[in-house]
Each structure stands twice: as structure tokens, then as C-alpha cells.
N, C-alpha and C positions, 0 to 999 in steps of 0.2 A: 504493500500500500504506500509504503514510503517514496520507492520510487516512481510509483506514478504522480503523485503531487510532486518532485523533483522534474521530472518532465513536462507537466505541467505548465508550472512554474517557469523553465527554460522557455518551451514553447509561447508562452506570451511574453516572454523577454522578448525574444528573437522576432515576433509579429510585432513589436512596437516598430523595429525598423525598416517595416514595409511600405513603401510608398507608393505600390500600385498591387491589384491584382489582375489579370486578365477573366472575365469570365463568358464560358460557351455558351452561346443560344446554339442547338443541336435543331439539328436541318429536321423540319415539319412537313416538310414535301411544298414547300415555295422555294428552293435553291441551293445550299450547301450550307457549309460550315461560315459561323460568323463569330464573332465575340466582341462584349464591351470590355471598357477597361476601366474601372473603378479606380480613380488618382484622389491621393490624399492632396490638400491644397500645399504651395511650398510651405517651409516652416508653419504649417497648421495640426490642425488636430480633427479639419472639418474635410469632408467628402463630395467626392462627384462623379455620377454616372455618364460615360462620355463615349464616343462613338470610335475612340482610340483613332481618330485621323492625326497626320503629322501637318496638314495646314487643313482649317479649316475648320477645327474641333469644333463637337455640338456636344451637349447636356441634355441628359433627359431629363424633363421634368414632369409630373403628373398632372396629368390632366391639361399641359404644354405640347408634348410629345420631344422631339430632339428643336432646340434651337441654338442656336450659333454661340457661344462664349463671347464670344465681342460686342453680341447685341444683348445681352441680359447681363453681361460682368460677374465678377468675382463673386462676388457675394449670394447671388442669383445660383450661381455656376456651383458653389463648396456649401450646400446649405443643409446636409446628411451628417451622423455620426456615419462610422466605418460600417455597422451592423446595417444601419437604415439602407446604406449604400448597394452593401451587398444582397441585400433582399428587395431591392427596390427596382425600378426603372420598368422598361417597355414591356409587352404582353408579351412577344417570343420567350420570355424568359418562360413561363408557366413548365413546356419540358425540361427546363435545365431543370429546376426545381426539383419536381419528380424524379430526376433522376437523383439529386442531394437528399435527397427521401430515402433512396435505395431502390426507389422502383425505375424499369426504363422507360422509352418515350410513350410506350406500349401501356403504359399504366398497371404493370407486371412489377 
């Protein structure tokens, strides 16, 4: 028991200095493999769901859908904790989900 609170423990040391995640939306039968990338704001503590482009970035927001970082800003754009982040954003996401469930896209 000891050591898994030791590892624990490490493992959310070591996730404090995460500054992005990549996450998969799994192909639905509209096209293939896609993913967002979840970025912590620089020097912050706050979140944003983003469409991982290298010019161009958009944010998802609810009930917004993806809009541009440049036209909503910072604040607009990192406005998640890290959890909210990663359970959040657009409908594709539904089978990633099910599958962090344990079931596949099959709902198996």
C-alpha cells in the first residue's frame, strides 16, 4: 500500500510539469484520426481546449464551438482548470470518452 501512495505521489509531481496533452477524437465514420491539444496557459495554472494548429489556433468553447485565439484572447482562450479541460470541448469527443471508460467506440 505504501508504495502505491509513493507512486502516486511521484505521479502528480511529475503531471504538474505538463504543459500540454494531446487528446484523440477516434474516427466515427466522418474521416480519420484527429486530436485536440489541451495547453496549459504560459506561466499559468489555467486551460484551453485548442485545435492544436501551428498558425491559426482556435479554442473550443461551449456553446461557441472553435473560435480563433486572436478574436476572443487570453482570457477567453485559458478559462478551464486542467480536469475541466480535459473532459470538456466538442461532441467528437463522446467516443474518446467511452473508450476512457474502458468500453470501445462500439459501446462494448
Amino acid at each position: 500500500m505504501q508504495d502505491d501512495a509513493a507512486t502516486v505521489a511521484t505521479l502528480r509531481e511529475q503531471l504538474a510539469f505538463a504543459a500540454e496533452f494531446r487528446v484523440p477524437i477516434l474516427d466515427v465514420g466522418v474521416g480519420g484520426y484527429g486530436e485536440e491539444v489541451v495547453k496549459r496557459a504560459p506561466g499559468g495554472t489555467r486551460w484551453a481546449v485548442t485545435d492544436g494548429a501551428f498558425s491559426g489556433l482556435r479554442a473550443w468553447g461551449d456553446g461557441e464551438g472553435w473560435r480563433y485565439i486572436t478574436d476572443i484572447g487570453r482570457a477567453a482562450t485559458y478559462r478551464h482548470n486542467r480536469d475541466q479541460a480535459l473532459k470538456g470541448g466538442p461532441p467528437g469527443r463522446a467516443a474518446r470518452d467511452g473508450l476512457l471508460r474502458g468500453r470501445d467506440r462500439r459501446g462494448r
